[in-house]
C-alpha positions, 0 to 999 in steps of 0.5 A: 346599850343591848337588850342582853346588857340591861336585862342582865342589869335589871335583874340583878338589881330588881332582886337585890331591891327586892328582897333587902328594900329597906336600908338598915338607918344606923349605918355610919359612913367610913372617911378618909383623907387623901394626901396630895402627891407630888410624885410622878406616880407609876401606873404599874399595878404596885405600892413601889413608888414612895408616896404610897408608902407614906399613906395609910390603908384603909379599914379592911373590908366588910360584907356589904350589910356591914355583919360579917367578916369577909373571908379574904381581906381587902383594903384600899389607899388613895391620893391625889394630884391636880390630873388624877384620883389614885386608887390602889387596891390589895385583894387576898385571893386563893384562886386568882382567876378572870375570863372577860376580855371584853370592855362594858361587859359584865364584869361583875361575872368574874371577881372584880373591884369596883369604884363607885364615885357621887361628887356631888353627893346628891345621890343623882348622876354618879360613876362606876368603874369595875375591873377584873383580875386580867384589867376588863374595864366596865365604866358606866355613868348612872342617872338615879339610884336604881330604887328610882327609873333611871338610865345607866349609860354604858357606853359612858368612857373614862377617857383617860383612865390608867389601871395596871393589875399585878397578880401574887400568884398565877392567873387561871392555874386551879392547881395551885394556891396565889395569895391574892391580887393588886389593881393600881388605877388613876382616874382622871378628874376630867371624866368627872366634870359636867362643864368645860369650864368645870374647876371640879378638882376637890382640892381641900373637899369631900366627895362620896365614894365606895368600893366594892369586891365581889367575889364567887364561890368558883368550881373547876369545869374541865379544867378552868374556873367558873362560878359555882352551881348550886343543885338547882343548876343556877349559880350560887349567889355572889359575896359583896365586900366593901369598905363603907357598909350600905346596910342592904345588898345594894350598892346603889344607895348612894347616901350610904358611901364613904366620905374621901376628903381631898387634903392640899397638905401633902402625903407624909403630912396629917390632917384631920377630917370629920363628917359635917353635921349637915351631912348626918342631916342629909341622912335623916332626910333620906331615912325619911325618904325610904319611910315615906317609900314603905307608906306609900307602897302600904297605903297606895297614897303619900304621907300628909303628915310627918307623924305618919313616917317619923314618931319621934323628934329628930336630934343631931348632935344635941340640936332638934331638927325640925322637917317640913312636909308639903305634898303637891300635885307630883308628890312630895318635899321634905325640907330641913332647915339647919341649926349649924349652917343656915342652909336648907336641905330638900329631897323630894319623891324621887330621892332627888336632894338640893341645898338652898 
């Protein structure tokens, strides 16, 4: 990884981080359910084989702090067989225009779609896949939330990956009008697995997932597109649009992406997915996480006690939950256990979260 790559990076994010620290809680997850396909699916960048037209799309997009409406449209289906996870992705776009070339660089420079895949959902050791309008890949696999010290290995490799882009319009031609474009991907299950071994296919499973759209306001320069400068000479600042609202300009909040259920039944088939209850458990932890983060950076020490980060009692879904804090030498864990499954969820200082 250069020193241009994570300078690049860092500041990105740390002002990202910086300015919106704080999630907003009420933030509700969307889902989806991903039918099985049968079918040989064409990787061409179109909705023309059949089993695409017998899912559903899924909500349009929204700006990333789930407050705005986007001002073009975006939407997603999804599938899946036991070899690939099938994402197709419609983007409306006046002004289809993209100019890196070069694979793990930084896409999000042009306009691109990105994917964004926890299948563990512990927040910890996730994958990001961007692309632009000409087909640049930007695949890179992220140790921690950037919130936390982490490593993002960028030269990580879907191997295996097939993405094809069909453009309703032409490419770089300011003087006309497109109507937009279509990225078709199929992400191989084995860039997802952590063991040879590893059976991961979530077949009747949920992982977390979340797409973004980042999108420029763009000005012509000698004739060819570019991000737009404000007064200053800097660019003006990008619009992230998504399917799951984060609540924060972040997409590195892992707890807030969407829950993709991986249905056997196949395509043209119904089935029926809700959130389990321990999941919206694992939410409370993690808003109990980022107050005990905001007492820390106010008081310089760790919260000793639960009142000092949470006022009131914690209801899910008419059961009172009751958190466990234990400080130690290294920081801190919060402990719940639940009253729908037994189970016993743990995130500690780090944000790193593990079921007993």
């Amino acid at each position: 990884m250069g020193l241009k790559f994570k300078y690049a990076v860092v500041l990105f994010w740390s002002i990202s981080i910086g300015v919106f620290a704080q999630s907003k809680s009420n933030v509700v997850p969307k889902s989806y359910i991903a039918y099985h396909t049968t079918e040989n699916i064409k990787i061409d960048g179109s909705d023309a084989d059949a089993s695409w037209n017998k899912v559903e799309w899924t909500d349009l997009f929204i700006d990333i702090e789930g407050v705005k409406k986007p001002t073009y449209n975006t939407q997603v289906k999804m599938m899946w067989d036991d070899t690939y996870f099938y994402i197709l992705a419609k983007m409306e776009e006046p002004h289809v225009w993209a100019d890196i070339k070069d694979r793990d660089a930084i896409v999000f420079y042009n306009n691109d779609f990105e994917v964004f895949v926890d299948p563990t959902g512990d927040t910890h050791n996730y994958y990001e896949l961007e692309v632009n309008a000409i087909n640049t890949v930007w695949d890179l696999f992220i140790t921690n939330p950037y919130r936390e010290k982490n490593v993002a290995l960028n030269d990580w490799t879907i191997t295996g990956l097939k993405s094809a882009v069909k453009i309703d319009g032409t490419l770089n031609d300011p003087t006309d009008t497109d109507k937009g474009w279509v990225l078709e991907m199929a992400i191989p299950w084995s860039v997802y697995k952590t063991a040879f071994f590893h059976k991961n296919v979530p077949k009747d499973a949920f992982w977390r997932v979340n797409f973004s759209r980042v999108n420029w306001d763009h000005q012509i320069t000698e004739g060819k597109y570019d991000r737009k400068k404000g007064s200053n000479g800097e660019y003006l600042p990008e619009y992230n649009w998504v399917w799951s609202p984060q609540g924060v300009i972040n997409m590195h909040e892992p707890e807030h992406w969407g829950y993709v259920y991986f249905s056997s039944k196949e395509v043209g088939a119904k089935d029926t997915f809700e959130i389990p209850n321990d999941e919206k458990i694992k939410w409370k932890l993690f808003e109990l996480y980022r107050a005990q983060k905001k007492y820390f950076d106010t008081k310089k020490a760790w919260a000793t006690s639960l009142k000092n980060i949470a006022s009131k009692p914690i209801h899910i879904e008419g059961k009172r939950i009751k958190p466990v804090l234990e400080n130690h030498s290294f920081g801190w864990t919060i402990s719940v256990k639940s009253p729908f499954s037994n189970k016993v969820f743990i995130i500690n200082e780090v944000g790193t979260f593990s079921t007993k």
